[in-house]
N, C-alpha and C positions, 0 to 999 in steps of 0.2 A: 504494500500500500504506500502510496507516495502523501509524503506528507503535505497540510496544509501551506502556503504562501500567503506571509503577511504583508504589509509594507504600511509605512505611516508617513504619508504625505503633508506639509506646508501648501495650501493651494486659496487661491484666493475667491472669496465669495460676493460677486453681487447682487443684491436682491434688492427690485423694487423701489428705483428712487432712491436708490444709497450710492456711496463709493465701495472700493473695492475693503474690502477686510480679509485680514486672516485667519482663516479655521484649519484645523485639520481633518484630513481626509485616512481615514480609515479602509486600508482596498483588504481585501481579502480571497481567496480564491482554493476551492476544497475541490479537490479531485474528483469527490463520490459526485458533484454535480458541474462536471467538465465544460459546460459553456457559459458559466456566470463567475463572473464577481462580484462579490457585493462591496458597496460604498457604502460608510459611514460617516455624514458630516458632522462635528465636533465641536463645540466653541464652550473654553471655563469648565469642561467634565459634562458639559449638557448634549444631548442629542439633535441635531438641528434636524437631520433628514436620514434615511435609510432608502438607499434604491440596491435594486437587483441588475445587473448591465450584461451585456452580452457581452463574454472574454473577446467575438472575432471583431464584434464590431467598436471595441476598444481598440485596437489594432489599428483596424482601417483607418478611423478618427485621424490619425498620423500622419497620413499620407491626405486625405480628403474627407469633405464632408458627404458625413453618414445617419440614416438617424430620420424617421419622421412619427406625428404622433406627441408622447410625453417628453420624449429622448433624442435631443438632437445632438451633435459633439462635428465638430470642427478643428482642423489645425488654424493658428494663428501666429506673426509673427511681425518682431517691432526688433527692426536691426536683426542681430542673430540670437536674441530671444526668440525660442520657440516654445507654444504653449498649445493645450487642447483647448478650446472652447466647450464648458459643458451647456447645453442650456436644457432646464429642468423645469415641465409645464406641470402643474400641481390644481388641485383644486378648485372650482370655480370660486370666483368672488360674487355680491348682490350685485353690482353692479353689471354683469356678463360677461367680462374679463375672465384668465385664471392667474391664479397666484407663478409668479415666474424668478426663476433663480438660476444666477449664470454663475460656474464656477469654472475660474483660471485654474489648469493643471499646469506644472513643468513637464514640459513632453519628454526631455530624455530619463526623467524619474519614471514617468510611467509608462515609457518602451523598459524602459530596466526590469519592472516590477512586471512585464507581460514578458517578458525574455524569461524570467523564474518561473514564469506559470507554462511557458512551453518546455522549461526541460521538465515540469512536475505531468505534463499531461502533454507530448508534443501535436502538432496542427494534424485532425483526422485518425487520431488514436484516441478521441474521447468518448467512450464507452456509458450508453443507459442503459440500467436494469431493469426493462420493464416490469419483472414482474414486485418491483419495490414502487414501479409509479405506478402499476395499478393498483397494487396493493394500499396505499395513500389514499387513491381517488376514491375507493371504497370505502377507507375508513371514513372521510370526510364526507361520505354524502354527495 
């Protein structure tokens, strides 16, 4: 069994009418479910946001934009600053809007941290057990 991939990112957050701030970013990436990482945004010990990402479409982000729906992600780049663009659609507001949060990555942080999760699980070796996701699906109903 190939062990878990952590990594704890500095990555910057804008939301809604603000400037940029820094949170930390939380990646994580578990073998038993080979095309997610999950994100966890950070700020003072508190949890700001928890999303699920697709490991390839992490990737892509890198090279181009990918991504439509809740999860959009973009490369960007000011001189030879390279960054991902996340953008995160969330919730509706009363007004008709939805609540929206854009988080700067450092991109060659987070090819480093998708470079671990390809020796932990490499591109087309990532293996479901269905009978563990049907197994779920039934439990839940």
């Amino acid at each position: 069994m190939n062990p878990i991939v952590h990594r704890t990112l500095v990555v910057q957050l804008r939301a809604h009418g603000t400037a940029r701030c820094p949170v930390l970013a939380h990646l994580s990436y578990d073998p038993e479910d080979p095309f997610a990482v999950t994100a966890m945004f950070t700020l003072d010990g508190r949890v700001l946001a928890r999303w699920q990402l697709d490991r390839e479409m992490l990737n892509e982000s890198l090279g181009g934009p990918v991504g439509v729906g809740d999860v959009r992600l973009r490369p960007v780049r000011q001189g030879r600053w390279r960054e991902v663009r996340m953008d995160f659609l969330g919730d509706p507001l009363p007004g008709g809007e939805r609540h929206h949060a854009v988080v700067f990555a450092w991109a060659p942080a987070l090819a480093s941290f998708l470079s671990d999760t390809y020796m932990a699980v490499p591109p087309g070796r990532e293996e479901v057990r269905m009978d563990d996701v049907l197994a779920e699906i039934l439990a839940t109903g």
